[in-house]
N, C-alpha and C positions, 0 to 999 in steps of 0.2 A: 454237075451234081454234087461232087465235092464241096465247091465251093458253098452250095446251100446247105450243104451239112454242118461246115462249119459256120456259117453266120448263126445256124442255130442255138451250136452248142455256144459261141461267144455273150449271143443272148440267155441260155440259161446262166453262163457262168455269173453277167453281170447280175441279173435276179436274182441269184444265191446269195450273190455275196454282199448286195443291198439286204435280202433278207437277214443273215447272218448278222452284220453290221447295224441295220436297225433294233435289232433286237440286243446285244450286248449295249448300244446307248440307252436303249429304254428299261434294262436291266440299272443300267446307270446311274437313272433319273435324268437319261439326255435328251434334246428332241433327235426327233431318228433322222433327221435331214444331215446331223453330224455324221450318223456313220453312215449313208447314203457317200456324203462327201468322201468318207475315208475307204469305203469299199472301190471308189474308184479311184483314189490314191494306191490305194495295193494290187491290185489288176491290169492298172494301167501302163502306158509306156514308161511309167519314171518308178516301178512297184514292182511287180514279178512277173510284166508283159503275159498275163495270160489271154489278153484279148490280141486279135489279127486283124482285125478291121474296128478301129474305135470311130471312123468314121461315119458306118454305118449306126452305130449306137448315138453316137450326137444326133443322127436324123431323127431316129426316133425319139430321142429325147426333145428333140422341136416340136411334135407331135405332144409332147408329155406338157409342154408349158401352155401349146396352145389351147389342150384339153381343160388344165388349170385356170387361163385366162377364159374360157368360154365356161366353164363353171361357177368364176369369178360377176360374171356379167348374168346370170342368171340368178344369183344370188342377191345382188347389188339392186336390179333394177335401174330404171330410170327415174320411179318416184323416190328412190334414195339418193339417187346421183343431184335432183334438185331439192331432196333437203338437206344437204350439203355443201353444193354449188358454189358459194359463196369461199368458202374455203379451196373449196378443189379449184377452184378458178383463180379465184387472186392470188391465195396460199399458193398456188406452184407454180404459179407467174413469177412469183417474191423469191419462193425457195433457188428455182432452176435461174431465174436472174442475176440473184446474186452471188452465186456459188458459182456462174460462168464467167460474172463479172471478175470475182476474187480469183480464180484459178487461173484464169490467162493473165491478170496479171503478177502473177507471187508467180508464175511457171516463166513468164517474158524475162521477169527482175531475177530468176536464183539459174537462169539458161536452160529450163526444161525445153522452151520452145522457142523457136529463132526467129518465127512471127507471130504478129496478130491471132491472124488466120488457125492458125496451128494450137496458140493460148484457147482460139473459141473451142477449136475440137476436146481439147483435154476440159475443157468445161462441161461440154456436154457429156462426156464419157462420165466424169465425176457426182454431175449434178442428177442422175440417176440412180434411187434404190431398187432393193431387189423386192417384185411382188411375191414372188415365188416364196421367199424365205419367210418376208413378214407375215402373210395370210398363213404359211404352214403352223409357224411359231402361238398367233392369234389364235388359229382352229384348234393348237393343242391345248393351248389356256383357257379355252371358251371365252377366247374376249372380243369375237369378232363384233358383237353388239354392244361392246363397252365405247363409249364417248372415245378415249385414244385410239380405240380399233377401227372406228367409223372414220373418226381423222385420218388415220393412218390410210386405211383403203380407198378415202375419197385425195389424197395427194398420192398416192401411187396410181390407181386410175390415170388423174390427169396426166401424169408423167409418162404411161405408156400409149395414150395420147400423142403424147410431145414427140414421143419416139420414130414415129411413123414421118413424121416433119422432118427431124431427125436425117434421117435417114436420105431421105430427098432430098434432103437440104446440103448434104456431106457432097456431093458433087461440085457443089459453088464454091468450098473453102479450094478445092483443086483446081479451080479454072476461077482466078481473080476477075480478071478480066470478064466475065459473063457473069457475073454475082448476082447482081437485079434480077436477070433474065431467068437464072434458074430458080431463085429463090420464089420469083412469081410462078412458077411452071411447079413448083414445090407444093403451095399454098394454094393453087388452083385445084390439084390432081386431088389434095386432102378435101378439100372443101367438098369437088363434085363426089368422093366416095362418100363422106359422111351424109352427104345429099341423097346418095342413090338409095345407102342401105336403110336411110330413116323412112322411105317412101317404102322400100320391099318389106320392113318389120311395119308396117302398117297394114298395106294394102295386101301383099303376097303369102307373108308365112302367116297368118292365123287361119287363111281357110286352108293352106297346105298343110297345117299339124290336126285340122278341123277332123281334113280328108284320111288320111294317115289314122290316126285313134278310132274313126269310125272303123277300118277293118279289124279293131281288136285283136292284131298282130304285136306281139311287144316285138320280134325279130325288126319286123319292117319299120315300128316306130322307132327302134334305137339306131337303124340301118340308116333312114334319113336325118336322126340327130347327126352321127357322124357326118354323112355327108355332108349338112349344114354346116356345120363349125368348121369340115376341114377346106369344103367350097369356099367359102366367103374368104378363109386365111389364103387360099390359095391366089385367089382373085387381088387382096391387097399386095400379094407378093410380087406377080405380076406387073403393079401399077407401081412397085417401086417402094412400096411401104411395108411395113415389118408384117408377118405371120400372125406373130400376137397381137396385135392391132385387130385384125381382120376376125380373130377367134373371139377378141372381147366384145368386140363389136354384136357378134353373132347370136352369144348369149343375153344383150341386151335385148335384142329383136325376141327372143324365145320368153324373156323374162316379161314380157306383156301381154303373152297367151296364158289360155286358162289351162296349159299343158305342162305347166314349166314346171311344176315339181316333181310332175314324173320323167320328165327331160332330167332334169338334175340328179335323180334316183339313180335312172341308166346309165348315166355319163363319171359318176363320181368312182365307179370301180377301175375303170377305164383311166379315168385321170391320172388315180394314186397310183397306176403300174408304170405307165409311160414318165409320172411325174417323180419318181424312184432313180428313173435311167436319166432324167436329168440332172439330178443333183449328181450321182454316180459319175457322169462325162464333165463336170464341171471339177469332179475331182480327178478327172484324169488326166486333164490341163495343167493341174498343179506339179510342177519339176520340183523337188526337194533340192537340186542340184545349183539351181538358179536361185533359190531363197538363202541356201549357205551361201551365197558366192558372194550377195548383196543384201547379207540380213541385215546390215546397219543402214541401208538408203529403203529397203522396204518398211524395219520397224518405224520408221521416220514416216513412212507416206502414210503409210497405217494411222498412227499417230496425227498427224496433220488429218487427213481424210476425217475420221471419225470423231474428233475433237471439232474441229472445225464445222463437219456441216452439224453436227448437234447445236454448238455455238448460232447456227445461223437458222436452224431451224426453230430453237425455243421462243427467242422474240417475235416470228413470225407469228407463234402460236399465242403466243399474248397479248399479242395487237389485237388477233381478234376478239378478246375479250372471256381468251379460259383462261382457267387456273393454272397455278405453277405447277402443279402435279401431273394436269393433264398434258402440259407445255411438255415435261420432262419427257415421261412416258413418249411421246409423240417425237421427240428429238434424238432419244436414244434407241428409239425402234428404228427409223431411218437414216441411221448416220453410216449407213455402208456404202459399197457400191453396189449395182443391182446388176443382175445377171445378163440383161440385154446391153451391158458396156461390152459385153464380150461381142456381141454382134458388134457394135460400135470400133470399137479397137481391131476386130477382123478389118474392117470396111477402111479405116483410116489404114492398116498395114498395106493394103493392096493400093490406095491411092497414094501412097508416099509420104502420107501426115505426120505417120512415126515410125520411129528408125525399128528394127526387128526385135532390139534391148529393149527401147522402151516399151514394147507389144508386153515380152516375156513380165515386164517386171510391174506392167499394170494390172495382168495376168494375176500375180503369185498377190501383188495388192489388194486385190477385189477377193481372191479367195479368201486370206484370209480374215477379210472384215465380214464376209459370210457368216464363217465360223463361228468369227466373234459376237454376233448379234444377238444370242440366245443369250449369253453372258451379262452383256449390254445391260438389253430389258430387264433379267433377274437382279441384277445388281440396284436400278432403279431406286427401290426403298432406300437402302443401305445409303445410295446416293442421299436419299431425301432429309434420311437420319443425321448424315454427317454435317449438311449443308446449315441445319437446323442448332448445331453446336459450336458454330460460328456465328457471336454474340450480333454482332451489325446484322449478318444474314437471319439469323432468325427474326429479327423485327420486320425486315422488310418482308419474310416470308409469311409470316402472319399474316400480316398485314392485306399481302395477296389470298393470303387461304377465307379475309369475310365474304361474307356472302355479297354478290353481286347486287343484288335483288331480291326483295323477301318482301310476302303479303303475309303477316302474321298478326290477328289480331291480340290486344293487349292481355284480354279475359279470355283468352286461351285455354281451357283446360278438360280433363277428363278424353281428352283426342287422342287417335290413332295414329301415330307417325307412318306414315306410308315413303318408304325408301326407294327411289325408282320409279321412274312415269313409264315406263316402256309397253310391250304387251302386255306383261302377266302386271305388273303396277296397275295397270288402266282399269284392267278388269279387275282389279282387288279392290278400287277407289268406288269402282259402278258399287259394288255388293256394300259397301261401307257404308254409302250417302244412301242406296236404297232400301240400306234397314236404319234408317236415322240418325249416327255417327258421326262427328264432328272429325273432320280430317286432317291433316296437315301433309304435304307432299316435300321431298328433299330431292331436285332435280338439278344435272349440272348440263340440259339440254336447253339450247333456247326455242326449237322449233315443239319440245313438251311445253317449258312455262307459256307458250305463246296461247297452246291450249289452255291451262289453267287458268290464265286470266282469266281468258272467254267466259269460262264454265264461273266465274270466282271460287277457284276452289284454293286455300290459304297453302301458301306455297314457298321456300326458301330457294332462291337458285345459287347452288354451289353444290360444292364433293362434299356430300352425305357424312365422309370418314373423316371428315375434319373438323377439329376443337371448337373451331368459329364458330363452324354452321351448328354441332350439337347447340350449342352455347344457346341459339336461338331458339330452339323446339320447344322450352315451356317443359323437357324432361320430366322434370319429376315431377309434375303436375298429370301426364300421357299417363292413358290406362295400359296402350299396351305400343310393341315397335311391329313393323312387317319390311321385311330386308326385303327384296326384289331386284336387287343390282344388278346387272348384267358381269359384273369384273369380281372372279373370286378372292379376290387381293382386299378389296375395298372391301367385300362382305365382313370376310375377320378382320378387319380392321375396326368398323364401324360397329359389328360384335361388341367387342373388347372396348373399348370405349365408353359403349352406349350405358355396358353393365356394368364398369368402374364409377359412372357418373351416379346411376342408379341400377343398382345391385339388384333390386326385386320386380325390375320390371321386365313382364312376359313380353318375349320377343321370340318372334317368329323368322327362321331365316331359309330362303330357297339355295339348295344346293344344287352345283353346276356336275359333279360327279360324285362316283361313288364314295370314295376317299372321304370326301368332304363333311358326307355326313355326319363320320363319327368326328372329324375333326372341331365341326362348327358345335357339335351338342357337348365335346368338354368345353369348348370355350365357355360354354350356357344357355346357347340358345332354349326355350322352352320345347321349342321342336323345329325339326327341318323337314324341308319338302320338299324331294326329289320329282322334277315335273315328269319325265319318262317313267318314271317309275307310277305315278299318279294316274298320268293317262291308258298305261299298260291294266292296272287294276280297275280301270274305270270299264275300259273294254272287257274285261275277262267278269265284271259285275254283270254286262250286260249280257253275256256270252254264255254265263251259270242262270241266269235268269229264262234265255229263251230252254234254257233247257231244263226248265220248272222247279229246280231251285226255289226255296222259299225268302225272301227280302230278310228275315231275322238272321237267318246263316249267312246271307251273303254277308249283311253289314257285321256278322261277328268275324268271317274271313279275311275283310278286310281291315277292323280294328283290332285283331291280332298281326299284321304284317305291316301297320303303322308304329303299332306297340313297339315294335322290335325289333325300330328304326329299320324294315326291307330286308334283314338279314335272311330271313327265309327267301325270298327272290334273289336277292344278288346272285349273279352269277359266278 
């Protein structure tokens, strides 16, 4: 009984003190996964040991990724996974090839590793980012529907993918001699799961969540989500392949019912709790004791690591034919190590791959490129500014920022710049053409422009915020602009731009948060528009109406809380 009193209190204390710590980062202006990490730097065995079983918190913290990864996969779908595909498939064939290539050999040549065999493990350990960190980072920025955020989750996807392979696979570098053998028994076991679970998310779970929703129990419908996402990870576990594997997997099956965003609703409080105590245990891996002792071969791996696969990610990203910007963003959101190398580096410690030093000090490596990763991405612009001040690079940077592709006719004029094809784009474009309005669209998606063709709707493909692409708009001839970005970055950026070029033209811009609003209306926007906020009012119009409310009040309720940019609602 003791003993469950204290796993208890161990679990309160790590909760605390993830609370406590997320909350002085975001007092900060930090993402709260920092002090997640630092909360369990100071708790932990290398901190003020106030946990007694950290053991037990890592389990649950597997719990917390896989909740993350099955949230992941309900959000993503599969109709995102193939209009991406192309990316996620060869892009991390390219990224993880090369980066296994390069590492075994720069580790064979400087004697990190005494074989082959040994060079491929530190490749695979390396050639993995963390999803955990970059979706948290993306979800604080609202950028998960920006073009680098879709990159970014459609090559971290594939990679946790790869992991599961991975992992079956890590028995053949141990046993030479039977390489082929296991490697086939590896690729088999993957294939028949991906086989099984795309037959059960077809045939099996839509009349089981059919069945389930019909009793109009939320207990019993969240009772079988859990059990779904933690069944299936349990199952992949089993067969040899990672947990997260099994969870993402799960939420893809769930993401093709007509249940899934109340599945997502249920599951997303649940995630953020268990997904606390993982960042929390990943900082309680970190020995401060062990980074003094080899802070000069760790700042070096650091350095190597995230210079390096940046380096090898950009090009990747330019072959496929985006921009340098989105290249950038994409290379320095990923240039870490990702969380599931620690499964990885467990797995090579127990088979003999690497010696206990190298475990600790890929350990204290992967931590802190963790860390670093928020920095990274913020740094990004600054990156892009300085790059831009180097006389040779700024030619060629130009050069890369024209427009790909552009349907713009010559006699252009009097048009609505439409910024963004996405959802709220698409449906701003319908209202446009069906009140007669000459459009122009600024998209840097090829499966949008592929739309526009279709429709002929006049269209430039490239990043909206950049000099090129203004250049082309026909500006100062536009009656008015409409921002629709999905990436709060490019919104003020594109702002400020658009009204340096031409200072009087009404532009319209959608804000991602609260902040934002008063921020984009000094810039100048003519007005912003908060869509939660929109939809909230929209509900509450129709909500005063059934309750006989007269139409003149409502719509003067609501153009006093437009007036005064929401400030009466904010909360």
């Amino acid at each position: 009984m003791a003993a469950e009193h204290q796993f208890v209190l161990d679990l309160a204390v790590a909760l605390g003190a993830s609370a406590l710590s997320g909350y002085v980062a975001s007092r900060l202006r930090q993402p709260a996964l920092l002090g997640y990490l630092a909360a369990g730097l100071l708790i932990g065995p290398s901190g003020f040991r106030l946990l007694n079983d950290v053991q037990q918190i890592e389990e649950l913290a597997e719990i917390g990724v896989a909740f993350l990864l099955f949230a992941l996969g309900v959000e993503f779908s599969l109709a995102e996974l193939r209009r991406v595909q192309k990316i996620a498939i060869q892009g991390s064939l390219w990224q993880m090839g090369l980066t296994i290539l390069l590492v075994s050999g720069v580790s064979i040549f400087a004697g990190w590793a005494t074989s082959p065999l040994q060079g491929i493990f530190l490749g695979f350990v390396l050639s993995l980012s963390s999803t955990a960190v970059v979706l948290k980072i993306l979800t604080e920025r609202g950028e998960t529907g920006a073009l680098h955020g879709q990159l970014m989750l459609a090559l971290l996807i594939a990679q946790d993918l790869a992991l599961g392979l991975m992992l079956a696979f890590l028995p053949a570098l141990d046993q030479p001699e039977r390489f082929w053998f296991v490697l086939f028994a590896a690729v088999l076991k993957f294939t028949l799961f991906l086989g099984g679970a795309i037959a059960v998310g077809r045939w099996l779970i839509p009349s089981l969540m059919r069945t389930v929703a019909a009793t109009e129990s939320q207990e019993l419908f969240l009772l079988t989500i859990i059990a779904l996402c933690l069944g299936i990870a349990w199952i992949t576990s089993s067969l040899g392949l990672s947990i997260e594997l099994g969870a993402f997997v799960a939420g893809l099956m769930v993401a093709e019912v007509d249940y899934s965003e109340q599945a997502l609703g249920r599951v997303l409080p649940l995630r953020d709790t268990f997904a606390c105590l993982f960042f929390a245990s990943v900082g309680m891996l970190i020995d401060p004791q062990v980074l003094l002792n080899n802070w000069v071969i760790i700042l070096e791996l650091v350095t190597i690591v995230m210079v390096g696969k940046a380096l090898i990610i950009l090009p990747i990203i330019l072959r496929f034919g985006y921009s340098f910007k989105t290249a950038l963003l994409v290379s320095v959101g990923l240039n870490q190590i990702g969380e599931f190398s620690f499964v990885l580096s467990l797995q090579g410690l127990e088979l003999g791959l690497i010696s206990e030093q190298q475990y600790l000090l890929l350990l204290g490596t992967t931590a802190i490129t963790l860390v670093l990763t928020p920095a990274w991405l913020n740094s990004a612009p600054w990156l892009m500014r300085s790059l831009h001040k180097i006389p040779l690079l700024d030619h060629w940077l130009s050069q890369m920022a024209e427009p790909q592709s552009l349907s713009v006719p010559e006699t252009l004029a009097d048009h609505v710049i439409v910024a963004g094809y996405g959802r709220v784009g698409r449906v701003l474009v319908n209202i446009l053409l069906n009140r007669g309005y000459a459009v122009l669209v600024i998209e840097n998606s090829e499966a949008a422009i592929q739309q526009l063709r279709h429709r002929q709707i006049p269209y430039i493909y490239g990043d909206a915020d950049a000099e090129q692409v203004l250049e082309k708009t026909h500006l100062s001839k536009a009656k008015a602009m409409a921002i629709a970005l999905p990436d709060p970055t490019s919104t003020r950026l594109l702002l400020q731009r658009a009204l340096a070029r031409s200072p009087h033209l009404d532009i319209i811009a959608r804000s991602h948060t609260d902040r934002e609003i008063d921020l984009l209306t000094q810039i100048g926007a003519r007005e912003v528009v908060q869509p939660e906020f929109e939809a909230a009012m929209e509900l509450g119009a129709h909500l005063l109406r059934s309750l006989g409310e007269d139409a003149i009040g409502i719509q003067q309720v609501l153009n006093n809380i437009r007036s005064d940019r929401y400030q009466s609602v904010r909360s």
